[in-house]
N, C-alpha and C positions, 0 to 999 in steps of 0.2 A: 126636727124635720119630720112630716108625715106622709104619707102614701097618698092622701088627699089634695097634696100638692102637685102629681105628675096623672098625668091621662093614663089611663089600662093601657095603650100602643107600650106607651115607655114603659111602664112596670113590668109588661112582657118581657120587651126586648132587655131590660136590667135581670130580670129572672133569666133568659138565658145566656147573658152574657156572665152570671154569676156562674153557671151550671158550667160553662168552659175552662175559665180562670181556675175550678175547682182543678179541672181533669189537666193544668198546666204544672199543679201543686201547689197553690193558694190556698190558704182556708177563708173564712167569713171574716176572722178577725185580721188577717194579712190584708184584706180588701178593705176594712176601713179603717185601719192604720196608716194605708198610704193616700187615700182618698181623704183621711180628717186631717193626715199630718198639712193640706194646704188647701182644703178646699170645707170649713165649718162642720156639722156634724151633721149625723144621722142616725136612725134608730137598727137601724142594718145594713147588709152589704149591699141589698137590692135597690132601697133608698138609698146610697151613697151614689151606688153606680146612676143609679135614675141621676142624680144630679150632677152627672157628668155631661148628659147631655147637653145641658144648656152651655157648658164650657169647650167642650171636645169637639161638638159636633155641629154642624151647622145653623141646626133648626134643631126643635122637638121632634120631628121624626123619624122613627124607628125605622129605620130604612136598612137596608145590610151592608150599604156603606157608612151609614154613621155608625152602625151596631161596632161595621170593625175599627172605625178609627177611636170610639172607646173602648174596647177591649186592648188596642193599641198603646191608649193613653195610660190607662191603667198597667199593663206589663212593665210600661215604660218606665212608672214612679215604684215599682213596688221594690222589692227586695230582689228579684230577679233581675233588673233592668241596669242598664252598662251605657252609660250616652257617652258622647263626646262633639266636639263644636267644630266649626269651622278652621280655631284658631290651635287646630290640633298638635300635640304635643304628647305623646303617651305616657313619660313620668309625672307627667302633671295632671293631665286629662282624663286618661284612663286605669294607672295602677288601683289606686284608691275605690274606684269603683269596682272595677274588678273583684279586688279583695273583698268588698262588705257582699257583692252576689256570692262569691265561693265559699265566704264566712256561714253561710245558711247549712251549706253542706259539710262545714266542719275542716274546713281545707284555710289557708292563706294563699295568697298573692303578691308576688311584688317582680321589680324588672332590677335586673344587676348589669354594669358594664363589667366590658372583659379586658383585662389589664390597664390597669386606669381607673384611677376614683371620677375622674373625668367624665363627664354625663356625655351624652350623645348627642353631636349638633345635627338636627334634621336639614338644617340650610344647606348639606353637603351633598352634590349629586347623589352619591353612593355610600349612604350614609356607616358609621363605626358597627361591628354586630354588636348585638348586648343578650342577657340573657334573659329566659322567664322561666319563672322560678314558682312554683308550689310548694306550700307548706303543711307541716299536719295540728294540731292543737297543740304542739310546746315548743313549733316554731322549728322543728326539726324538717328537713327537706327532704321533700314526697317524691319530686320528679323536678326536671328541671330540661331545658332546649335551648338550642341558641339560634338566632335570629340572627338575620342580616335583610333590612329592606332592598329590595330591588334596584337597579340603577334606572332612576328618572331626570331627563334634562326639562321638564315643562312644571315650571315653580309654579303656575298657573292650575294644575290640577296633582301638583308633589302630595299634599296632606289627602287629599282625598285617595289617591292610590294608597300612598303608605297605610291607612288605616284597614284597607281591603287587606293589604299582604298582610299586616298583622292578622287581622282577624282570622285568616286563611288558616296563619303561622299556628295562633294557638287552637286551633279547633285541631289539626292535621297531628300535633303534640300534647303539649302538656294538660290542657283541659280532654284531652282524647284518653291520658293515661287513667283520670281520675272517673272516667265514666261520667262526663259532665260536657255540654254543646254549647255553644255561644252563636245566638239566631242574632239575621238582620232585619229589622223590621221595616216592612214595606211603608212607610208615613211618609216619604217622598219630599223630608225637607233638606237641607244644608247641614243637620245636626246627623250623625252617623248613633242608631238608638238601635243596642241588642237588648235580647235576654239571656240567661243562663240556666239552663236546663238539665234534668239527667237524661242521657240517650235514649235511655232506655224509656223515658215518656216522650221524648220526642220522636219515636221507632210507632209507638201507640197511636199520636195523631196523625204521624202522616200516611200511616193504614188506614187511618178514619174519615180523614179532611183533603188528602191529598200534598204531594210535597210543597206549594206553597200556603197549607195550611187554610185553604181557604172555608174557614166555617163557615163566616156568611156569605159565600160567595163572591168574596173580594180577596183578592191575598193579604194573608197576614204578615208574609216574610218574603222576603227576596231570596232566591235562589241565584245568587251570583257564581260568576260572572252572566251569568244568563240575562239580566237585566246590562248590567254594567259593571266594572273594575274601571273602565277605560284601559285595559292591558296592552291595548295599542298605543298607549306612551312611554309604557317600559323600554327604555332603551340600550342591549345587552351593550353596546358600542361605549356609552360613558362605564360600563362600569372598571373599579381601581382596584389596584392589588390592597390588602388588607395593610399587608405590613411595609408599604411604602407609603404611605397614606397614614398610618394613625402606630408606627411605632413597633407594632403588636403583631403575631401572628393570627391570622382567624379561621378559630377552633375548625377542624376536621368538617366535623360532622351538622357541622351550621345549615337552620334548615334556610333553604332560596327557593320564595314561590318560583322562580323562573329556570328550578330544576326538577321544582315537583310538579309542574301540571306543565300540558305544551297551549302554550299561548296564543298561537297561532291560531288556534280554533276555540276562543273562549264559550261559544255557545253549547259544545261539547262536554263542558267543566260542570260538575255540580258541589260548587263550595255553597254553604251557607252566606 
């Protein structure tokens, strides 16, 4: 692929879309490793990225909204990036991914149930707690939290809440203790797409960009509940006693978005 193939607008805006991803923790060669691993090749980051725009973005122009839905796109596939679907499920969905972002920093990831090899039915109003769990390189445990989703009666927006309390869950803990943030990216589709960060770079941008990161002038992350949770579906009335319900006592100190923040006033709340 050559430079002769995209107009000086795109080369630009790929030169500074390069220059960003740098200051997220990306190098040249992390940018086209996830740009070749499914989109042909390039001779550089800057040409890779240029050729995202014919994919990511609407049209060839360099605009500051297509600027950001590829720097978007790119976070989203690279080795930082955390998706999850509609058909959400977090032992299946999200451990896995989790793990290979935290694997960068030298940490593991995985989700444990608590009393019970039994996995976790999410079909349950008030679903079982389970645990999350950090690991260090020989697999020995770094930190660790327990979870319990919130009590939701609206199956019609259940996975979408619960992926919010998680994400809540582990930024406010176990990704909190390791010095490492999990952002939601503003791409406005049905797929819930973070990244994984150390605070400490993400403390740098939003001195620099503002807290919805907006480089180009477009947000790059959602500052939730400020956008949405839908927290006005939480419903504390269905929620059940642990240990009438699944056998098991749950743990003390199990964290509940709906002990840690007041919901009442989501606008108020600044979760990632």
């Amino acid at each position: 692929m050559s430079g002769d193939n995209f107009s000086e607008a795109v080369l630009n805006a790929a030169t500074d879309i390069v220059a960003i991803l740098k200051e997220f923790g990306l190098s040249d060669q992390d940018i086209l490793d996830v740009i070749m691993e499914y989109d042909g090749d390039a001779d550089s980051s800057v040409e890779a990225v240029a050729g995202e725009f014919n994919i990511s973005a609407p049209s060839e122009r360099a605009t500051s909204a297509n600027k950001t839905m590829v720097l978007q796109d790119v976070l989203n596939h690279s080795e930082l990036g955390v998706v999850t679907d509609s058909r959400y499920g977090h032992k299946v969905n999200l451990e896995n991914q989790a793990d290979d972002a935290v694997n960068r920093f030298g940490y593991g990831f995985n989700f444990q149930s608590v009393g019970a090899d039994e996995w976790v039915r999410l079909k349950s109003t008030h679903p079982r707690a389970f645990r999350l769990v950090v690991t260090g390189e020989s697999g020995e445990t770094v930190t660790t939290a327990t979870f319990r989703y919130p009590p939701v009666d609206d199956e019609a927006q259940k996975s979408y809440q619960q992926q919010g309390a998680l994400g809540a869950a582990l930024n406010d803990t176990v990704l909190s203790d390791i010095g490492l943030h999990m952002c939601y990216l503003d791409e406005g589709s049905e797929h819930w797409k973070w990244f994984i960060i150390p605070k400490a770079t993400l403390s740098k941008l939003v001195e620099t960009y503002g807290e919805s990161l907006a480089v180009f002038g477009e947000p790059l992350v959602r500052r939730c509940p400020r956008y949405t949770y839908s927290w006005n579906q939480i419903d504390i009335d269905e929620a059940t006693d642990h240990e009438d319900e699944f056998g098991v006592p749950e743990p003390p100190t199990t964290y509940k978005l709906e002990e840690a923040y007041d919901l009442s006033e989501p606008a108020s709340q600044q979760l990632w």
